[in-house]
N, C-alpha and C positions, 0 to 999 in steps of 0.2 A: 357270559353268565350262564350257568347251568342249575337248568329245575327239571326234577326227576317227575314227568308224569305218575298216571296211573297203573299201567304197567312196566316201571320200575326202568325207564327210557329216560336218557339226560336228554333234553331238549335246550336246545343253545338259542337266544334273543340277540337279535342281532339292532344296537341300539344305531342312532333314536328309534324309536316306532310307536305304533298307537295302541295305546292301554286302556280297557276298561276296567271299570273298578264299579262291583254294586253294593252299595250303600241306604240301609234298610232304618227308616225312622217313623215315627208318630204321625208328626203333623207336616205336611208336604209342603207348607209356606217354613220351615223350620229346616228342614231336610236341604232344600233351594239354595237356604239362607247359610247355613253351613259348608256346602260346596263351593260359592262363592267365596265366602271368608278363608276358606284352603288353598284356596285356585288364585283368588289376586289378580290380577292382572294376565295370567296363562287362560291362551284358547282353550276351551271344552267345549263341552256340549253336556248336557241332563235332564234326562229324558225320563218321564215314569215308566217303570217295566212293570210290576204288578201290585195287587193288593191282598192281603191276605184277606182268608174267605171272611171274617168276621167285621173285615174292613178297620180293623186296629193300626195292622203297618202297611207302610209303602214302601216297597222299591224304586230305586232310580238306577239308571246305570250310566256312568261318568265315563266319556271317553276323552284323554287328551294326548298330546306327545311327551314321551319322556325319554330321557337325552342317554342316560345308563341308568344303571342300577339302584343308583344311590338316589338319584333322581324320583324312581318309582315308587323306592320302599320310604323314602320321608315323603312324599305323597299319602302313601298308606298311614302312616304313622300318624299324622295332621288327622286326618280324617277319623283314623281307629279311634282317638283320642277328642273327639269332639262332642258333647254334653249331647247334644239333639238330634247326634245317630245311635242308633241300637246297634249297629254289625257294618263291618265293612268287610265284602269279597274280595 
């Protein structure tokens, strides 16, 4: 798989390996609750990364193993698509 960085470089993933994903929602028992129902029964980890200054949203950052490509991007996909995130990285 190739993803073209920031200055315009294919960078090749060389699969399985370990992926974060940050995932930014309201309410942090919600946020949790969501990653879980994604994830299943697959090892993670999720962990709060920060708050916005006004203390509205939270970050998490989700790390777990994903086997190729296909793998990664319906991970994403799950997630993008989940009621009680606002944004998935």
């Amino acid at each position: 798989m190739e993803i073209i960085n920031a200055m315009d470089r294919k960078v090749e993933i060389e699969y399985p390996c370990e992926w974060k994903y940050k995932v930014i929602g309201e309410e942090c028992e919600k946020i949790e609750s969501a990653v879980k129902s994604v994830m299943g029964g697959r090892e993670h980890t999720c962990r709060p990364s920060r708050v916005s200054r006004k203390g509205r949203y939270h970050s998490y950052e989700v790390k777990t193993l994903v086997h190729n490509e296909d793998d990664r991007t319906e991970i994403f996909r799950q997630l993008k698509q989940h009621n009680d995130l606002k944004m998935v990285l």
